[in-house]
C-alpha positions as CSV (number, residue, x, y, z in Angstrom):
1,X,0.0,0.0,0.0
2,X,1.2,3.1,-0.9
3,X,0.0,6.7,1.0
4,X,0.5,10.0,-0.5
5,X,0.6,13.5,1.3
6,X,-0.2,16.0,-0.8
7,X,0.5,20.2,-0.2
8,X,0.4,23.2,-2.7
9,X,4.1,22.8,-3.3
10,X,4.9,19.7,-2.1
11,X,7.9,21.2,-0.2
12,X,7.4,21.7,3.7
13,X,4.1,20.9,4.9
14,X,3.7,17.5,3.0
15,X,7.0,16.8,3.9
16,X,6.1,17.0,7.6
17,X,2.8,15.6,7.6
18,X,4.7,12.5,5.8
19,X,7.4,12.1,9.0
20,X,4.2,12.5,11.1
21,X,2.2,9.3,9.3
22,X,5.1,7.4,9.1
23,X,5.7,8.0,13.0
24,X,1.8,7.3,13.6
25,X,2.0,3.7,11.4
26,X,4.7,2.6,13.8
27,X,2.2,3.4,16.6
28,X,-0.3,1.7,15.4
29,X,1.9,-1.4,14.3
30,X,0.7,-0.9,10.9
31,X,2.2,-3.4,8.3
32,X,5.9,-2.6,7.0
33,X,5.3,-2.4,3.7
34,X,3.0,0.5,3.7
35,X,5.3,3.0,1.8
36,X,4.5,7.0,2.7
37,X,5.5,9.5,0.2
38,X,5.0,13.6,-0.4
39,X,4.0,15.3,-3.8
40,X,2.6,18.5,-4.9
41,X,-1.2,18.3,-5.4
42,X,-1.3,19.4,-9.1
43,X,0.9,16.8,-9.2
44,X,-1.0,14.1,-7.7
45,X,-3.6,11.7,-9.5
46,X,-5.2,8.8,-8.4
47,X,-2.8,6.4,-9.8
48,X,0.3,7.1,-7.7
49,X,-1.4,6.0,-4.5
50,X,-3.9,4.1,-2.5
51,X,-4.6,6.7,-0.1
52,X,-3.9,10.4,0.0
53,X,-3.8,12.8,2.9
54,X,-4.1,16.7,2.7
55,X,-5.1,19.6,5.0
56,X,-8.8,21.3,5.0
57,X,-7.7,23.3,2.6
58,X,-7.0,21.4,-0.6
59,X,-10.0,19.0,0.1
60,X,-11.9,20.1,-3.0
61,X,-8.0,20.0,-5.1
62,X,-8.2,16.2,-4.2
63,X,-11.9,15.0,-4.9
64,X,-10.5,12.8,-8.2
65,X,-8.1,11.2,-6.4
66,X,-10.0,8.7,-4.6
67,X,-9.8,7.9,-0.8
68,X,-8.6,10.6,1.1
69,X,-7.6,11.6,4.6
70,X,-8.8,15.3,5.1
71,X,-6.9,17.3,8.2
72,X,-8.5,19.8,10.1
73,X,-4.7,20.2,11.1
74,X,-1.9,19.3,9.9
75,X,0.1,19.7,13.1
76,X,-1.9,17.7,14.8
77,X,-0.6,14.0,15.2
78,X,-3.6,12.3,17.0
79,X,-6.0,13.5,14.5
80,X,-3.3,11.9,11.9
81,X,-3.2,8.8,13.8
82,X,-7.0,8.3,14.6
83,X,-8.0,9.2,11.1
84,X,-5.4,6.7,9.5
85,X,-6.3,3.9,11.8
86,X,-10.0,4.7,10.8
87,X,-9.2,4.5,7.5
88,X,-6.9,1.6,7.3
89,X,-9.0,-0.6,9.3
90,X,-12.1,0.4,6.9
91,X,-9.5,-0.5,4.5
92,X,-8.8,-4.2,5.9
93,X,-5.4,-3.2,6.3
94,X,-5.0,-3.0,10.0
């Protein structure tokens, strides 16, 4: 499984959210070969990943690209780690 973050640039922010998913997958003993990556969202289409992630802001940027994680706030870790173990146990993958 592959996870993308996607920001306006793809610089900084998706860069951090990325460290943060990776960090919250270890807590929640996710399997190992669920790969997290960062792009640009103008970038991004639906076949580079299974599941994207992106703040509030770019929600309506990402409605082609299938399932997405929407932030409220991208520095917040728990709401990154409860809404990935949402969605990967939806997903059968946890």
């Amino acid at each position: 499984m592959k996870i993308l973050v996607v920001c306006g640039h793809g610089l900084g922010s998706s860069f951090m959210v990325e460290m943060n998913a990776q960090e919250a997958l270890k807590n929640l003993n996710a399997p190992s070969d669920i790969k997290v990556e960062h792009s640009d969202v103008m970038s991004a289409s639906p076949d580079m990943a299974d599941l994207f992630i992106c703040g509030r802001d770019l929600e309506e940027n990402t409605q082609k690209l299938g399932d997405v994680i929407v932030l409220d706030n991208i520095l917040d870790k728990e709401e990154l780690q409860q809404k990935l173990d949402e969605k990967l146990t939806d997903l059968n993958v946890l």
